[in-house]
C-alpha positions as CSV (number, residue, x, y, z in Angstrom):
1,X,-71.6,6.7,1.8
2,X,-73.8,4.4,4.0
3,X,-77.3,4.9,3.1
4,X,-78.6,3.4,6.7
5,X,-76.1,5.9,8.8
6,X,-75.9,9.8,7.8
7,X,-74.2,12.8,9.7
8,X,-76.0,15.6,9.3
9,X,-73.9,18.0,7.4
10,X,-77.2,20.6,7.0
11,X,-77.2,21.3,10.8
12,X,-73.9,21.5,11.2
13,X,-73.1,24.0,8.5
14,X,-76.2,25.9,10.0
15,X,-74.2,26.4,13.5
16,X,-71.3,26.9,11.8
17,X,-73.1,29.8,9.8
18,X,-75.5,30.9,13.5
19,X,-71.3,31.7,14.8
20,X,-70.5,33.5,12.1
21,X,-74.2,35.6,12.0
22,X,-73.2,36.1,15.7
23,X,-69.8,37.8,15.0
24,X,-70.9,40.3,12.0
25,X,-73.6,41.8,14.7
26,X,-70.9,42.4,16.8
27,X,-69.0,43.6,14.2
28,X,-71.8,46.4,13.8
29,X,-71.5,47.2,17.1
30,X,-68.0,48.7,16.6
31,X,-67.3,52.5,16.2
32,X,-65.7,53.4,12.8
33,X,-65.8,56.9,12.7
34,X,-68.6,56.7,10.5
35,X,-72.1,57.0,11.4
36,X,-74.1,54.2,11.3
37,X,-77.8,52.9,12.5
38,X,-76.5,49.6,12.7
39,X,-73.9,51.0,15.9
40,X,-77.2,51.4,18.2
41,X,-78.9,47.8,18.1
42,X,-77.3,46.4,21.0
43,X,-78.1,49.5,22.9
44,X,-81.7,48.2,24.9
45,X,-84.0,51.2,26.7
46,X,-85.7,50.5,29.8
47,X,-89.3,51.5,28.2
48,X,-92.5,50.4,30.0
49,X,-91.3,48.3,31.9
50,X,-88.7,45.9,29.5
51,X,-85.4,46.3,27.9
52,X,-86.3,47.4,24.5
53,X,-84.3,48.2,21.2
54,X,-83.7,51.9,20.3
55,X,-84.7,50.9,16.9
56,X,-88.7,50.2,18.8
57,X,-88.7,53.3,20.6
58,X,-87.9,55.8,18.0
59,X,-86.6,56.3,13.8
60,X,-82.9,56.3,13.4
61,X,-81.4,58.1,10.8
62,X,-78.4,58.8,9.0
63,X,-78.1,62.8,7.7
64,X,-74.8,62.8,7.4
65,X,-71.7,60.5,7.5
66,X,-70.5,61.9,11.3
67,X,-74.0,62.2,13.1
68,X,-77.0,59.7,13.6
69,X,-80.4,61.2,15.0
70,X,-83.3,59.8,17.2
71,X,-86.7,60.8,17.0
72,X,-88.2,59.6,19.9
73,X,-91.6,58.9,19.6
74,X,-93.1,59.1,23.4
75,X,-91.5,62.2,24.7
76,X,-91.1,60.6,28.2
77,X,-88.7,58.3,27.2
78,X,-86.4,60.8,25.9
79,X,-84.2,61.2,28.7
80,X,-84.2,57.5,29.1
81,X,-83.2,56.6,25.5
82,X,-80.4,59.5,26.0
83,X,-79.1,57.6,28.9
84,X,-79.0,54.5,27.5
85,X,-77.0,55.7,24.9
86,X,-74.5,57.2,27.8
87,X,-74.5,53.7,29.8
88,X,-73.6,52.1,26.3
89,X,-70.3,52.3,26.3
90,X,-70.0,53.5,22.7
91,X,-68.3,56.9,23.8
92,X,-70.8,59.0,22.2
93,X,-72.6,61.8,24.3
94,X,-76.2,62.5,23.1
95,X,-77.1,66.2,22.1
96,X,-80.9,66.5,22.9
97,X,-83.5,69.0,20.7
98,X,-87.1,67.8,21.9
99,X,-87.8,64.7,20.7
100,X,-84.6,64.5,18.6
101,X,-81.8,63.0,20.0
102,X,-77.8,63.9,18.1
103,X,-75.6,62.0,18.1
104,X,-72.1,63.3,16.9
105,X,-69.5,60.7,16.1
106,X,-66.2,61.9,16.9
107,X,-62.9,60.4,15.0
108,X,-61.4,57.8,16.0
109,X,-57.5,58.6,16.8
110,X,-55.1,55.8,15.6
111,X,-54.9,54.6,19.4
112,X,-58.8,53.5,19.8
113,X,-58.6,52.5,16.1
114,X,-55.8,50.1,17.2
115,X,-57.8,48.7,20.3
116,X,-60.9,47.9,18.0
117,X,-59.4,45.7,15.4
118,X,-58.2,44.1,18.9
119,X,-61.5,43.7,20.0
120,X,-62.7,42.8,16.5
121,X,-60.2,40.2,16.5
122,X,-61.8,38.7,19.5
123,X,-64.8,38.2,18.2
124,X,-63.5,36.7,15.6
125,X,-61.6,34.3,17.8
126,X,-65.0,33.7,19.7
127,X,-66.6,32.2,15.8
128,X,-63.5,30.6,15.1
129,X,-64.2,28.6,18.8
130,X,-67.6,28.3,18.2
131,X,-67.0,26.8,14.5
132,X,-64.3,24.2,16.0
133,X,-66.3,23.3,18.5
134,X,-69.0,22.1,15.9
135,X,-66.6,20.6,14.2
136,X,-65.7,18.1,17.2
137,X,-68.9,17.7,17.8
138,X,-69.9,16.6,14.1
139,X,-66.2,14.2,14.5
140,X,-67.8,12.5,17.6
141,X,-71.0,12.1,15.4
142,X,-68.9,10.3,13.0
143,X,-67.1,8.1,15.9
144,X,-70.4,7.2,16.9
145,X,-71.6,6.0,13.6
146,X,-68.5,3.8,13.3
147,X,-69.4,2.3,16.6
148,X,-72.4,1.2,14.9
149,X,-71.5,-0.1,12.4
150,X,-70.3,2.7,10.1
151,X,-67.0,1.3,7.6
152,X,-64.0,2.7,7.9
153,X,-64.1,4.2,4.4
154,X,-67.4,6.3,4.8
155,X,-65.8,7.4,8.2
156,X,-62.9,9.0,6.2
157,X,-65.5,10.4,3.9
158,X,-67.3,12.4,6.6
159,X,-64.6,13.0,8.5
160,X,-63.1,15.5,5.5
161,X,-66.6,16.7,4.6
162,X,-66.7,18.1,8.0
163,X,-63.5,19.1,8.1
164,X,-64.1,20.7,4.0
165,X,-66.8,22.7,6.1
166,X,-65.0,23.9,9.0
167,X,-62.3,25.1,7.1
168,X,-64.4,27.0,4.2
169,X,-66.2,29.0,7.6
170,X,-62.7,29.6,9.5
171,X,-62.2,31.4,6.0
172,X,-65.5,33.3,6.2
173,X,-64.3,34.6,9.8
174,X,-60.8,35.7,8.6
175,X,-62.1,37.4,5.0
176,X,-64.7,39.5,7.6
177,X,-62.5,40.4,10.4
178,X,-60.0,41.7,7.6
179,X,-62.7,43.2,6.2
180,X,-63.7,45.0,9.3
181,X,-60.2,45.5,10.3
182,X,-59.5,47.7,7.1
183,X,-62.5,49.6,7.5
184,X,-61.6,50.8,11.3
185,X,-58.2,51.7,10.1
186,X,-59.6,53.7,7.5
187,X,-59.2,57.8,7.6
């Protein structure tokens, strides 16, 4: 390889890795029929004043494998942590006991089951874009470099380490989504 013209591989793999960082948190957003802190971080509270995460406003636990509690710790934001929750769209109604919000997860029938691993297909879609479209733009990199002055060989070079990289992440996606796929069609 040229020792005056380099791609950088690093920063590449590192968006390539920020797409698939990006899809496990959605990942955790999805409903399994198990309980799970991890289900509440994209859920933000309107708490003096910002959008805040639960997770700043109060301790979520885990007790037991169908119910996750909140303890609120202002009391004022209560109701507005409860409604969050509601506005979430994660089809869970809170059960309030003072500071303590409930929340019961209800099983999944084989219907909703069936329309996550759709929508946790689409995120995984959604990496599998955002790795390709690193990928072109590590190739125009590369077609820049040979405008330069970069030989042909060493082209060829970084053009399959890029493409080495792009398919060793498009293989992270798929081993996650089917991981996450079996877990929501789990009983």
């Amino acid at each position: 390889m040229s020792d005056d013209i380099e791609i950088d591989l690093d920063d590449l793999e590192r968006r390539m890795e920020g797409a698939i960082s990006s899809m496990r948190t959605e990942f955790a957003s999805l409903r399994t029929g198990r309980a799970s802190a991890s289900m509440l971080e994209p859920v933000m509270v309107d708490a003096y004043g910002s959008m805040t995460p639960i997770n700043q406003v109060g301790t979520v636990n885990v007790p037991e494998p169908r119910m996750v509690t909140i303890n609120v710790w202002d009391k004022s934001l209560v109701q507005k942590v409860e409604k969050a929750i509601m506005e979430s769209g994660l089809g869970i109604n809170p059960q309030t006991n003072g500071t303590i919000i409930m929340l019961p997860i209800p099983e999944l029938n084989e219907e909703r089951r069936r329309e996550l691993t759709k929508v946790a297909a689409q995120y995984a879609e959604s990496a599998r874009i955002s790795i390709r479209n690193v990928r072109r733009d590590g190739m125009d990199q590369i077609k820049k470099a040979k405008a330069d002055g970069m030989s042909e060989d060493d082209q060829k070079l970084w053009e399959s380490e890029v493409q080495d990289l792009t398919n060793a992440n498009i293989a992270k996606v798929d081993e996650n989504l089917g991981v996450k796929q079996e877990e929501i069609m789990q009983v």
